[in-house]
C-alpha positions in Angstrom: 57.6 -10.7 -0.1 56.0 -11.2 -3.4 51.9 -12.1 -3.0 50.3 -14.1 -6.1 47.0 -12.7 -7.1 45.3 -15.8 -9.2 43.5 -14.4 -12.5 40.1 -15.5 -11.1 40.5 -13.4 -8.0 41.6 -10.4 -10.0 38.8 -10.9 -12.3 36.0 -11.3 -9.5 37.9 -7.6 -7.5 37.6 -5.8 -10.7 33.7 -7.0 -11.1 33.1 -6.1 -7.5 34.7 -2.5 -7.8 32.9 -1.8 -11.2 29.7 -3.1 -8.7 30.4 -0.8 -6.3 31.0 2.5 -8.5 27.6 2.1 -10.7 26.1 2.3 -6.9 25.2 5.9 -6.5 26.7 7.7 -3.3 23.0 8.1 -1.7 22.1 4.6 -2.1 24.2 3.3 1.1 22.9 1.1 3.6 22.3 3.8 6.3 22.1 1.0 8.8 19.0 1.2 11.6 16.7 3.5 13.3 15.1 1.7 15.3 13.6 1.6 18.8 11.1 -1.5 20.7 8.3 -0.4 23.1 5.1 -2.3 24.1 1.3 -1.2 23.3 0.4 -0.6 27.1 -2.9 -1.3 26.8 -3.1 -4.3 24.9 1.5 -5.4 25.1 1.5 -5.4 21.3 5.4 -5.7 20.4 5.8 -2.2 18.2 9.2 -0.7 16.3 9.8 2.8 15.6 11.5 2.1 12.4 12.9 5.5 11.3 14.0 8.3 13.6 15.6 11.0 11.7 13.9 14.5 12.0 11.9 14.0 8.5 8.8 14.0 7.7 8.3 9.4 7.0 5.1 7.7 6.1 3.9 4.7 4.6 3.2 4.5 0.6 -0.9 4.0 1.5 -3.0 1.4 3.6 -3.7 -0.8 0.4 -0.1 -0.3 -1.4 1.6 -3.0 -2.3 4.7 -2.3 0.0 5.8 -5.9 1.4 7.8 -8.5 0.0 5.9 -12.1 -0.3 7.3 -13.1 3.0 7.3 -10.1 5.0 10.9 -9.8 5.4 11.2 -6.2 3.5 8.9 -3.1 3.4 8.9 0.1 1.4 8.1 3.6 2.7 8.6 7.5 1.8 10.8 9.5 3.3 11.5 13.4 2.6 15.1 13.8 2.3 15.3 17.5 2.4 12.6 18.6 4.8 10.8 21.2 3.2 7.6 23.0 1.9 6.8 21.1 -1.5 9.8 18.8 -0.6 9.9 15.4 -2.8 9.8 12.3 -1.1 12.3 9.6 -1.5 11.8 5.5 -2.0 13.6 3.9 1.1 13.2 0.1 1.7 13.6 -1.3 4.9 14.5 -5.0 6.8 10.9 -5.3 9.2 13.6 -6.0 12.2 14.8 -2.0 11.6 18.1 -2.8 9.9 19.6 -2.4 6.3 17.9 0.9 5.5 18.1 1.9 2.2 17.7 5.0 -0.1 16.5 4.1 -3.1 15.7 7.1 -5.5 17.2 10.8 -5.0 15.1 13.5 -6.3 13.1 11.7 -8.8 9.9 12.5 -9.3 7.7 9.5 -9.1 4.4 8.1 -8.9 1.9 5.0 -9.0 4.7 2.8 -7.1 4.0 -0.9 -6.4 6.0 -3.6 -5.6 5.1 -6.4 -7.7 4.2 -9.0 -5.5 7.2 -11.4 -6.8 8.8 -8.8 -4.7 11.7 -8.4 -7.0 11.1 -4.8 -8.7 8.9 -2.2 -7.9 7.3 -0.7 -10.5 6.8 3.7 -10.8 5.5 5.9 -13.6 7.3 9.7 -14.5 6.3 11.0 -17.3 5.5 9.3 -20.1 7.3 6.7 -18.5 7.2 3.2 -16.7 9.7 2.4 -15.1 11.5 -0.6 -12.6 13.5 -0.5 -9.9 15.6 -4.0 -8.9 14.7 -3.8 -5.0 18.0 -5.2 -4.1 20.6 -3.9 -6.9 18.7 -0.8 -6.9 18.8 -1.0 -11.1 16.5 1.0 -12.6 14.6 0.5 -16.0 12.8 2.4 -18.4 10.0 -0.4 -19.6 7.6 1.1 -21.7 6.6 4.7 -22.8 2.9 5.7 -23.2 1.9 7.2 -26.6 -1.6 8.7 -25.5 -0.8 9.9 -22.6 1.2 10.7 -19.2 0.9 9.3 -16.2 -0.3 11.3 -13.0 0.2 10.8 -9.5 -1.6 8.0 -8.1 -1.4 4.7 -6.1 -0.3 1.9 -8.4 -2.1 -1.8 -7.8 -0.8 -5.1 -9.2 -2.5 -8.6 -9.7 -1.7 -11.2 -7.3 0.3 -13.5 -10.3 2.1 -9.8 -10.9 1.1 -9.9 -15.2 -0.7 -6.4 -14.8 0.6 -3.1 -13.0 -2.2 -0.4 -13.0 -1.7 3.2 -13.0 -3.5 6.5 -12.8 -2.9 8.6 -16.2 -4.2 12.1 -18.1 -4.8 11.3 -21.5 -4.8 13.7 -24.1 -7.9 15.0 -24.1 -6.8 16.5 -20.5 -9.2 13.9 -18.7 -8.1 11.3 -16.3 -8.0 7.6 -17.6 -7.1 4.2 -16.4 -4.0 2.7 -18.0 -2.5 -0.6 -17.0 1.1 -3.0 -17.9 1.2 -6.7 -19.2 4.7 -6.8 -17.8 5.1 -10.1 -19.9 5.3 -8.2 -23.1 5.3 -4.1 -21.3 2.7 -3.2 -23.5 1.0 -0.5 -22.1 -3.2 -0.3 -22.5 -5.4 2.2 -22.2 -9.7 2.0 -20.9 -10.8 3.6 -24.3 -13.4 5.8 -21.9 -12.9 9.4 -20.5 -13.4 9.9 -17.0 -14.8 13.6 -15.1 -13.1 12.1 -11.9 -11.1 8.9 -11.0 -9.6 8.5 -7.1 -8.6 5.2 -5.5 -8.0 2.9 -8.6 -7.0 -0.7 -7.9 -7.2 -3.0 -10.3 -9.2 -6.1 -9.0 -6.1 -8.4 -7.9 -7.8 -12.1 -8.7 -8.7 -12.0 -11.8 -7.6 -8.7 -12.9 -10.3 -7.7 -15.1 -12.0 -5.0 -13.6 -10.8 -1.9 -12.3 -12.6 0.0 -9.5 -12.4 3.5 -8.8 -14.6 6.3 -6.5 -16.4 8.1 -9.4 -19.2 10.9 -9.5 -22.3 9.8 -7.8 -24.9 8.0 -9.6 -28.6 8.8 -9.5 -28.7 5.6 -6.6 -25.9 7.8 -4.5 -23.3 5.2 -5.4 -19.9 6.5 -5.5 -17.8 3.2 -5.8 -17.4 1.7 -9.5 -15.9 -0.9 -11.3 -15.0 -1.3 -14.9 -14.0 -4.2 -17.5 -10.7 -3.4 -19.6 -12.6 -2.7 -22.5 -14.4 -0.1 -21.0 -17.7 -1.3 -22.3 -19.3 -2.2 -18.7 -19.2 0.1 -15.7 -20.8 -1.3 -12.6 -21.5 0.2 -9.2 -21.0 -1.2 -5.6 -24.4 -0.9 -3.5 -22.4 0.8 -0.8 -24.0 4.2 0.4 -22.0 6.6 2.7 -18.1 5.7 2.3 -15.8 7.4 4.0 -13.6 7.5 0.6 -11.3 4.7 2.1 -12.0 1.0 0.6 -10.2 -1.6 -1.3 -10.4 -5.1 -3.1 -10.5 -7.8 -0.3 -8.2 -9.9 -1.4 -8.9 -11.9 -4.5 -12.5 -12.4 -3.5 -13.8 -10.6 -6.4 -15.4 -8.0 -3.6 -14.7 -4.9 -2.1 -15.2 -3.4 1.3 -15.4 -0.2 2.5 -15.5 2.0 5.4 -18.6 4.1 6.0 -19.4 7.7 6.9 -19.0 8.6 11.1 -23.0 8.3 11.7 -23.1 4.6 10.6 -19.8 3.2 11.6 -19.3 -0.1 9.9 -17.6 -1.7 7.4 -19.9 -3.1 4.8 -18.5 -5.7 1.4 -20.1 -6.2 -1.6 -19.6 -7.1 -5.1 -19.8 -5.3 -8.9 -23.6 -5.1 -9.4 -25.1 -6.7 -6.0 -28.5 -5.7 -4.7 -27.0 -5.2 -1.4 -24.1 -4.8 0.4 -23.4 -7.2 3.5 -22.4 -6.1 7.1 -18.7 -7.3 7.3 -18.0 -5.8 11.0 -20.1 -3.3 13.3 -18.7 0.1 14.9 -17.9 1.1 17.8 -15.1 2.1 16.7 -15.7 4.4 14.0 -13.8 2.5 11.0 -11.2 4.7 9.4 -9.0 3.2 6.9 -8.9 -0.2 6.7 -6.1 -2.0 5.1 -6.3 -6.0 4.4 -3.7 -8.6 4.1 -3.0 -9.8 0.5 -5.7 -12.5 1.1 -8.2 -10.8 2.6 -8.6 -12.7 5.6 -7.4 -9.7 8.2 -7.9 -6.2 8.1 -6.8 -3.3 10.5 -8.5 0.3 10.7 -7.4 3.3 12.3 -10.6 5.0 14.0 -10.9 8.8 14.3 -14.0 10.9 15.9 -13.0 9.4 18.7 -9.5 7.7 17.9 -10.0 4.6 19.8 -6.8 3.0 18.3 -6.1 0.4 15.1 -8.2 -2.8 15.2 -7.9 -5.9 14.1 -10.3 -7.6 12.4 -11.1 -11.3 11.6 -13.3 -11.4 8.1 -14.1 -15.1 8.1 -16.1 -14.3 12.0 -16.0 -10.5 12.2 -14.7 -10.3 15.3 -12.3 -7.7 16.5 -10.5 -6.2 19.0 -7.9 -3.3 19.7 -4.4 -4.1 18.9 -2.9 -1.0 19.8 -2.9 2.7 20.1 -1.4 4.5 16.9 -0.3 7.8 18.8 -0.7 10.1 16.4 -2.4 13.4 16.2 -4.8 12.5 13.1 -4.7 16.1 11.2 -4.8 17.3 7.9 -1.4 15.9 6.6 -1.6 12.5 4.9 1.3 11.6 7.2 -0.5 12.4 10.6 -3.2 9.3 9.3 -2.1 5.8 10.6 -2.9 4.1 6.6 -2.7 0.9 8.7 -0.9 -1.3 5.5 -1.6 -5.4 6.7 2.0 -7.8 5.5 1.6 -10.8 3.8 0.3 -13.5 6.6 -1.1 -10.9 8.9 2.1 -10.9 10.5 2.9 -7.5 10.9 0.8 -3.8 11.0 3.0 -0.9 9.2 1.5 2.3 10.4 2.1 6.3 10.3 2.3 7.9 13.5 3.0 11.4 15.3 3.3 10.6 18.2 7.1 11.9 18.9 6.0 15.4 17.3 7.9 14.3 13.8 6.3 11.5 11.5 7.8 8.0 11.4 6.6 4.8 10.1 6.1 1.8 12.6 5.6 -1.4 12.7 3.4 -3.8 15.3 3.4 -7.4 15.2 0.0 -9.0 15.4 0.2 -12.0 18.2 -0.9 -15.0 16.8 -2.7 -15.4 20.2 -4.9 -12.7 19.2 -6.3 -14.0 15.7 -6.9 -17.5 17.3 -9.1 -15.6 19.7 -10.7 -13.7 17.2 -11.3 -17.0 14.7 -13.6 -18.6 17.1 -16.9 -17.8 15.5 -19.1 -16.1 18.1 -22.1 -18.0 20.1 -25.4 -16.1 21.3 -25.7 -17.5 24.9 -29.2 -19.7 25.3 -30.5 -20.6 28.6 
């Protein structure tokens, strides 16, 4: 029996099997990892999304790791477990399934995904570089002639025009570099920096730049700075913790402070004053915020008394679950609680089988309407 093969479906097999050999061997769809439990203290729904023996962890509590609607994350995984190992780009469904390797021994740094969520954006080198999320394409998109970049946390604008990155220019001091990824021109801060940890670029307007500098003679820490690195301005925040991040595109930043105070206070560029956004107990750790900045979840340490949640507009808050992990040394033994897009979802690190994995919680909606209902002082 003779069987007809029409021209278009020959044509659309042979595009399919060139498709399928450009795919490298590691890049498969390794399927899922996952495992349900319940919080059981508060019944928060929580995933153990990865399960291989490896050390996994999320790419930071204010990464831009999540798709626009939640649907996808990204997270690090160290495919050959060992001292000095590198850690692969994997990309993840939030129900546990499709998980995918996306890089293989590449050495890469300052990744974002830009909040289109259609490429995520890494710097090697010299380089800056794409990655398609789905196909998995990747794309050299500029090259840096005064310097190279080093490795950071990379931040995006909420419209996605400018990708910021952590570099060493050529006078061996560290500088701020940043991406119009309309026309992939990259530009340079034409200042030299003694120390730079932290930077985000300011995702509303996208203009300034913050970063935890030297101490001032005030004992301010936390700065921000325009793209033409004529005016540097300090946030009235006194003993942070390190840990802090743009809220949103509120123009304002909040931070976590030092274990004696335990609070997390907000301010903006050049205030007099900080405000009091939310009072310990617990004692604030890192806190991560939703894209815009209406939520935020800390871990706690010195006690660990679990990940909160946190309702800016009332500052309320409660305990949404226990993170389980042993809080040491390793950056993937710290929760980096990292908020999706709608405060749907809490992606955490934890220890808590003895070998790191990422997780994810889901926030009940129940829960936030609680915690929008502005508090009352009783009166008799």
């Amino acid at each position: 029996m003779k069987i007809q093969t029409s021209r278009r479906d020959f044509l659309k097999s042979s595009a399919l099997s060139t498709l399928f050999a450009a795919i490298p061997g590691w890049a498969k769809n390794h399927g899922c990892e996952r495992r349900f439990f319940n919080d059981p203290e508060t019944g928060v729904r929580i995933m153990q999304a990865t399960s291989f023996p490896t050390v996994n962890m999320n790419l930071y509590f204010h990464s831009r790791c999540w798709t626009p609607d939640a649907g996808i994350f990204l997270f690090w995984s160290m495919t050959q477990p060992k001292r000095g190992g590198l850690f692969d780009l994997y990309r993840i469904k939030v129900d546990g399934t499709e998980l995918v390797q996306m890089t293989d021994g590449k050495s890469l740094s300052n990744v974002a995904l830009c909040p289109d969520g259609g490429l995520v954006y890494f710097t090697s080198g010299d380089g800056v570089y794409t990655i398609d999320l789905m196909s998995l394409k990747e794309t050299q998109v500029a090259t840096m002639q005064n310097g190279i970049a080093t490795g950071g946390i990379g931040s995006f604008t909420d419209d996605g025009r400018r990708y910021c990155f952590d570099i060493q220019r050529k006078d061996g001091k560290p500088g701020i570099a940043w991406l119009d990824t309309s026309t992939r021109r990259v530009h340079i801060i034409p200042k030299a920096f003694n120390y730079i940890s932290h930077l985000q670029i300011e995702p509303g307007q996208g203009r300034l730049f913050h970063y935890i500098g030297e101490k001032n003679s005030q004992g301010y820490s936390l700065f921000a700075i325009d793209e033409e690195g004529r005016e540097e301005l300090a946030f009235p925040i006194r003993d942070e913790n390190g840990h802090e991040a743009w809220l949103g595109p509120s123009g304002k930043l909040y931070s976590a402070l030092r274990e004696a105070t335990r609070a997390i206070l907000v301010a903006a560029p050049a205030d007099s004053r900080p405000s009091l956004l939310a009072a310990g107990p617990p004692n604030f750790w890192h806190p991560g915020c939703d894209p815009a900045g209406q939520w935020i979840v800390s871990d706690s340490s010195n006690p660990d008394d679990g990940l909160h949640l946190l309702c800016v507009a009332t500052g309320r808050l409660c305990r949404l679950a226990r993170s389980g992990s042993d809080n040491g040394h390793a950056q993937w033994t710290h929760p980096h609680p990292s908020v999706s897009p709608g405060a749907k979802y809490v992606l955490f690190n934890s220890t808590r089988t003895g070998v790191p994995h990422v997780y994810i919680a889901e926030i009940p909606s129940a829960m936030k309407e609680k915690l929008q209902i502005p508090f009352q002082e009783h009166s008799s």
